[in-house]
C-alpha positions in Angstrom: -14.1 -6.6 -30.1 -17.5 -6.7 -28.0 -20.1 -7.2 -30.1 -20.9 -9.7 -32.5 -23.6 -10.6 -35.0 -25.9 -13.4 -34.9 -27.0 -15.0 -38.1 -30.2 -14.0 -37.7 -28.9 -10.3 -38.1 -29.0 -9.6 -34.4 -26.0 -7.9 -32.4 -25.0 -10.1 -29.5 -22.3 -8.4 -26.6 -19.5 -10.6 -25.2 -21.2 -10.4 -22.0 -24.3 -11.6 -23.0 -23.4 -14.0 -25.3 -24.4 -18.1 -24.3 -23.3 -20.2 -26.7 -26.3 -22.7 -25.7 -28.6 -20.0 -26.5 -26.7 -18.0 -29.1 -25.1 -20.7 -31.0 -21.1 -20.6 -32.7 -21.8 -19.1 -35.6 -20.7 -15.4 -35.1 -19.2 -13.0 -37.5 -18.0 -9.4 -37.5 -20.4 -6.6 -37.3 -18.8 -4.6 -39.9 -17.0 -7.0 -42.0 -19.0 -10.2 -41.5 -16.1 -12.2 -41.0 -16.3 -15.2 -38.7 -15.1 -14.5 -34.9 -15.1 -16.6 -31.9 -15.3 -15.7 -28.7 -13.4 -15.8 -26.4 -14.1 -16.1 -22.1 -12.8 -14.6 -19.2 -9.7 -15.1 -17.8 -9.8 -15.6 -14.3 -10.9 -11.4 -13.9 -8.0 -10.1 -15.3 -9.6 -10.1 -18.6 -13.2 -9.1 -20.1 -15.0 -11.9 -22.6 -14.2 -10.8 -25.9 -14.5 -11.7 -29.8 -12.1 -11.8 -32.4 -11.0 -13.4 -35.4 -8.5 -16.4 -35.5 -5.9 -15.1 -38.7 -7.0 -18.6 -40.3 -9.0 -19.3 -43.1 -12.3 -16.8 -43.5 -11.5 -15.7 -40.4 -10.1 -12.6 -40.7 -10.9 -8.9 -41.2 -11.3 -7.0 -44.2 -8.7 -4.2 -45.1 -11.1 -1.7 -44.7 -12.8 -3.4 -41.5 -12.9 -0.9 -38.5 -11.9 -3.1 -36.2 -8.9 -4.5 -37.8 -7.7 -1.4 -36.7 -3.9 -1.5 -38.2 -2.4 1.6 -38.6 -1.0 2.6 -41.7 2.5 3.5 -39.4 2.2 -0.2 -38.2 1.8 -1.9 -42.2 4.6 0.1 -42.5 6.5 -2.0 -39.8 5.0 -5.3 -41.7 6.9 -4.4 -44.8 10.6 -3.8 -43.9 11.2 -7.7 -43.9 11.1 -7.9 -47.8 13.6 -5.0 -47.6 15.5 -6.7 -45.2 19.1 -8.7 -45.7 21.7 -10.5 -43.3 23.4 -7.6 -41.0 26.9 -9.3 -41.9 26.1 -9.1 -46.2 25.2 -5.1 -46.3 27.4 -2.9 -47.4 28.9 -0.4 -44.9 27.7 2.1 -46.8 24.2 0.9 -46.7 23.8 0.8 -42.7 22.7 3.6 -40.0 23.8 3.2 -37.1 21.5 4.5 -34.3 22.4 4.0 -30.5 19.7 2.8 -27.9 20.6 5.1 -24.8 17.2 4.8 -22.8 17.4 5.9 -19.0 17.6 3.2 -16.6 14.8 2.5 -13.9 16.7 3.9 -11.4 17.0 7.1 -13.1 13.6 7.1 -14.6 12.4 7.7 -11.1 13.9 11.0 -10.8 11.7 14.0 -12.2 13.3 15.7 -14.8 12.8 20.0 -14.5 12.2 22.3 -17.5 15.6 23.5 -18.9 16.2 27.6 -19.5 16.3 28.6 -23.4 20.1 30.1 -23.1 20.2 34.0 -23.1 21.3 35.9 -26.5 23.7 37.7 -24.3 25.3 34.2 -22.7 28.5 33.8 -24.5 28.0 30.3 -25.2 25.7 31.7 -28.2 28.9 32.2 -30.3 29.0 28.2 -30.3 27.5 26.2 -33.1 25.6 24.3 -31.0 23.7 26.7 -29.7 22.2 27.9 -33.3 19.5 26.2 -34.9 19.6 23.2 -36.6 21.2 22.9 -39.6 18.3 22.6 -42.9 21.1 19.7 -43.7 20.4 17.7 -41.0 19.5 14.0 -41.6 16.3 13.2 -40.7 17.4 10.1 -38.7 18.8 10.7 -35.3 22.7 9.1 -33.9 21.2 8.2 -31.1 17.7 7.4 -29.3 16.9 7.6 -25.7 12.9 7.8 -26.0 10.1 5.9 -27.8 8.9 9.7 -29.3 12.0 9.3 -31.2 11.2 5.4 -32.5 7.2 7.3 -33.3 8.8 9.9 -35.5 11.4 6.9 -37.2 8.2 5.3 -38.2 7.3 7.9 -40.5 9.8 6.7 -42.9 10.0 4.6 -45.6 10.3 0.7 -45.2 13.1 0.7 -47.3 15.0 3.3 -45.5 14.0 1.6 -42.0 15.1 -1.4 -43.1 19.3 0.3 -43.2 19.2 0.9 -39.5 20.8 -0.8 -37.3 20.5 -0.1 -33.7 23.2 -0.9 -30.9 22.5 -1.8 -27.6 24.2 -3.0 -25.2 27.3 -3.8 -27.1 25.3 -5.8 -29.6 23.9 -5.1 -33.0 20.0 -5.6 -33.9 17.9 -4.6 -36.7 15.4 -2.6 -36.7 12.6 -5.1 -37.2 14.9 -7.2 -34.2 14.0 -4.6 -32.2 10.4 -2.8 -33.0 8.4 -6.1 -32.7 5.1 -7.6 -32.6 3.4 -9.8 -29.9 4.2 -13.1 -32.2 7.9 -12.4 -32.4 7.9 -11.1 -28.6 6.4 -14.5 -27.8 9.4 -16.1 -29.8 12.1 -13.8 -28.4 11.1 -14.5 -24.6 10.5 -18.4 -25.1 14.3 -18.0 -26.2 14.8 -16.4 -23.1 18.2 -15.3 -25.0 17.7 -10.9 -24.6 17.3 -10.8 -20.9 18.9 -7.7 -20.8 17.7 -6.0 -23.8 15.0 -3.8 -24.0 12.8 -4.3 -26.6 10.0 -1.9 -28.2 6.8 -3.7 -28.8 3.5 -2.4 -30.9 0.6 -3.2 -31.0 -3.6 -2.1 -29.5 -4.8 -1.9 -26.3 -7.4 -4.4 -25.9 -8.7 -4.1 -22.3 -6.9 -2.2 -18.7 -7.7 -3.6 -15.5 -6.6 -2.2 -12.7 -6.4 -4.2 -9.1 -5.1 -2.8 -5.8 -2.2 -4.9 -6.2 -1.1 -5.0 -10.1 -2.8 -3.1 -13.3 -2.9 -5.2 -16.3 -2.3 -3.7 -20.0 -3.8 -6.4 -22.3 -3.2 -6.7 -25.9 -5.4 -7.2 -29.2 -4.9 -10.8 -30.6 -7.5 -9.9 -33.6 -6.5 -11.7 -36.7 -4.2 -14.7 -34.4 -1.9 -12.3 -33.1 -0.7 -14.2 -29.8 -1.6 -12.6 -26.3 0.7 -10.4 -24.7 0.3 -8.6 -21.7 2.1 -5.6 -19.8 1.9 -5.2 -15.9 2.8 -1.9 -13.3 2.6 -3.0 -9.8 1.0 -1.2 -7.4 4.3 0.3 -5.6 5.1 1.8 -9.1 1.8 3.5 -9.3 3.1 6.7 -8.4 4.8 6.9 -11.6 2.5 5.0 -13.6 -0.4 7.6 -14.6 -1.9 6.5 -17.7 -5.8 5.9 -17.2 -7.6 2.9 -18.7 -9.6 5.7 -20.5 -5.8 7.2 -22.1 -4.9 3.6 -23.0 -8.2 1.1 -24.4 -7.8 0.9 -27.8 -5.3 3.5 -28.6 -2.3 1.9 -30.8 1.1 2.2 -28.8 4.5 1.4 -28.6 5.8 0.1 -25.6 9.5 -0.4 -24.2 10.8 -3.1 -21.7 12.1 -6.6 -21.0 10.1 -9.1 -22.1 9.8 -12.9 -20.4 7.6 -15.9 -20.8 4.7 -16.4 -18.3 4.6 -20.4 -18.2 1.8 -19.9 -16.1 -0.2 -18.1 -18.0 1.3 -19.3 -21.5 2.1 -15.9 -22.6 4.9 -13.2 -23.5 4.7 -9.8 -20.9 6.5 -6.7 -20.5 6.7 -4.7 -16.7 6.2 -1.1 -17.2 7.0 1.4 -14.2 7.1 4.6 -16.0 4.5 6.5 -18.4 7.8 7.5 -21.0 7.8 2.8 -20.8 4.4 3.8 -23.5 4.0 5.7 -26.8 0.3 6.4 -27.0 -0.4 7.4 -30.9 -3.2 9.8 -30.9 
């Protein structure tokens, strides 16, 4: 968030802002919740308010810049849904694979595929007819994060039954498709090193050096920080703009570790299909 108001009605930008001058008493210019503000971070990060998830300080439902997603509340409900893995009935479970490419094979650009011809005889197969009107609208297997987009368009209840497998291991769905506060958890585990992990959240701030680019984001209402890099020598098949990317909700797929330097969670991206942009 870059503006704030002032108690004295005025609208103060995170730039400008002096707290000498302006004073801490700032609240949300559509909500008039309190926010703080928060500094620069060494110029990998723009000053910035927000609010802190504690006490008055948080954003309406119907504050524009809580900027949730109804596809994202969704997410926040399939706890309560939710039982031990071990205590479901068989019967009860979906089984979804998590087949995504490896970097190595991410790298290799993937050509348009020919619509088989009426005449080829492989049209007297099954496969080759439509699908079927019977055909479950949850996949057996996922290998992109267009697929986990569409799966978020149902219920919380019927998300909740999935169970995804990956690397010979079995997760549920809300082990996998995380927030930044359970990312944080997860990679001061440092348990998943191998697994790849689906993240959501909004795009807070891009900046871009010669060297790295720097996906930052939102901690509005306390969410904790979490960042995703590209370095530069994966540029070439990192395209997405800071204009594609600031404050667009996304989805986005990697490794994640702790940064003890920093203190935060982060994710390296090399490749545009690493980030679901919802438009």
């Amino acid at each position: 968030m870059q503006n704030a108001l002032l108690p004295n009605g005025k609208i103060i930008n995170a730039k400008e802002y002096d707290q000498l001058i302006h004073g801490e008493k700032l609240f949300c210019v559509s909500c008039k919740k309190p926010v703080i503000y928060v500094g620069s971070d060494q110029g990998n990060r723009e000053p910035f308010f927000k609010t802190t998830g504690r006490g008055e300080s948080i954003h309406k439902e119907d504050c524009k810049e809580r900027r949730t997603l109804i596809i994202f509340d969704s997410l926040k409900t399939i706890n309560k849904y939710t039982t031990d893995m071990s205590k479901m009935d068989s019967e009860d479970k979906y089984l979804i694979k998590l087949d995504f490419a490896p970097d190595n094979k991410e790298q290799i650009p993937h050509g348009s595929i020919d619509e088989i011809d009426e005449s080829h005889p492989k049209k007297k197969f099954t496969y080759a007819y439509k699908y079927s009107k019977k055909r479950s609208t949850l996949p057996k297997r996922i290998t992109s994060l267009s697929q986990i987009a569409r799966l978020l368009k149902n219920k919380p209840e019927d998300l909740s039954r999935i169970t995804f497998t990956q690397q010979g291991e079995l997760f549920s769905f809300t082990d996998i498709v995380i927030d930044q506060d359970k990312a944080t958890e997860i990679a001061l585990g440092n348990k998943y090193t191998n697994i790849d992990f689906i993240i959501y959240g909004v795009v807070r701030s891009v900046i871009k050096t010669e060297k790295v680019m720097f996906v930052n984001l939102d901690t509005q209402d306390g969410l904790k920080p979490f960042d995703i890099f590209v370095f530069a020598g994966d540029f070439k098949w990192f395209t997405l703009t800071k204009e594609q990317l600031e404050g667009k909700p996304i989805l986005a797929r990697g490794k994640i570790k702790f940064n003890e330097r920093y203190n935060k969670a982060e994710m390296r991206v090399r490749f545009n299909k690493q980030i679901y942009v919802f438009t």
